[in-house]
C-alpha positions in Angstrom: -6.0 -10.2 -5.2 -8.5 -7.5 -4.4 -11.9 -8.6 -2.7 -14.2 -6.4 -2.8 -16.7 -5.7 -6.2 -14.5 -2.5 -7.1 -11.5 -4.3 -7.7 -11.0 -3.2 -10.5 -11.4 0.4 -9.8 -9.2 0.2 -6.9 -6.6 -1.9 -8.5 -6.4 1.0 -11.6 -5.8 3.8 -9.0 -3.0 1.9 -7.2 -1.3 1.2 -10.6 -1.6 4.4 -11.7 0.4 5.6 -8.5 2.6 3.5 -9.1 2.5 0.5 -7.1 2.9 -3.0 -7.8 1.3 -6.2 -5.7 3.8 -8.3 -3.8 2.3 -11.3 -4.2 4.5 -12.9 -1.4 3.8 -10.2 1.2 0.1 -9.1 -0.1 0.7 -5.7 -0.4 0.8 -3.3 -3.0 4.3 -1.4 -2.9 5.8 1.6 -4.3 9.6 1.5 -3.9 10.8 5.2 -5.4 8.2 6.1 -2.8 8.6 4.6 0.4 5.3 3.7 1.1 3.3 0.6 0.9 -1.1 -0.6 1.4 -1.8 -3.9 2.7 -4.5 -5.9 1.2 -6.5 -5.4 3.9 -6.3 -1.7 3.9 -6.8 -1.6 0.1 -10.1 -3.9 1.0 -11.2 -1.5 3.3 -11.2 1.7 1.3 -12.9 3.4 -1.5 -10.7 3.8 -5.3 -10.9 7.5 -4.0 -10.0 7.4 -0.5 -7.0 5.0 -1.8 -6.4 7.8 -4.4 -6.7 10.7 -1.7 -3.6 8.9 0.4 -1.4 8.7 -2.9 -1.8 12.1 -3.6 -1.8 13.5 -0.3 1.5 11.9 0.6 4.4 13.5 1.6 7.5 12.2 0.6 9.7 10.7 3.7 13.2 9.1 4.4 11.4 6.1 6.1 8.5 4.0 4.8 5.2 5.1 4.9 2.8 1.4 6.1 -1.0 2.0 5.0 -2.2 -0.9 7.1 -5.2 -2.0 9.0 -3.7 -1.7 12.5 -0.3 -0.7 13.3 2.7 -3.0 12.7 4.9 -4.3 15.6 8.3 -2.8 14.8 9.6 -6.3 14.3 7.9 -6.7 11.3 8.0 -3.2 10.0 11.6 -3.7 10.1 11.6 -6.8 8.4 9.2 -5.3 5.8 11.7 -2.4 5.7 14.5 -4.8 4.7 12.6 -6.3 2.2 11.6 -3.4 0.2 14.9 -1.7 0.2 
């Protein structure tokens, strides 16, 4: 679902996080970790600036939204409800 010529690239480092795509939501989501990259996000960023916020999270009690602009809390609560 990635458009961008390093697709793949980016896809590989996402997957080796471990996050999966939502194909319902467009996002790429890691549940045990709380923390989830929108499409656009991914689409925006290099395979090693995408690797740099895996590794450089910090584990939280709340989710963690790697998104282009911030979500309204409406919807991160909904997305919140969904993923938990």
């Amino acid at each position: 679902m990635l458009l961008d010529p390093k697709a793949k690239e980016k896809a590989d480092v996402l997957d080796a996080g471990g996050y999966r795509y939502d194909y319902v939501h467009f996002t790429y989501v890691n549940k045990s970790r709380k923390a989830l990259f929108s499409h656009l996000f991914v689409n925006d960023h290099s395979a090693e600036e995408l690797e740099a916020c895996i590794i450089n999270l910090i584990p939280k009690p709340v989710w963690q939204f790697f998104v282009r602009k911030p979500l309204h809390p409406s919807v991160r609560q909904y997305m919140e409800t969904v993923y938990d």
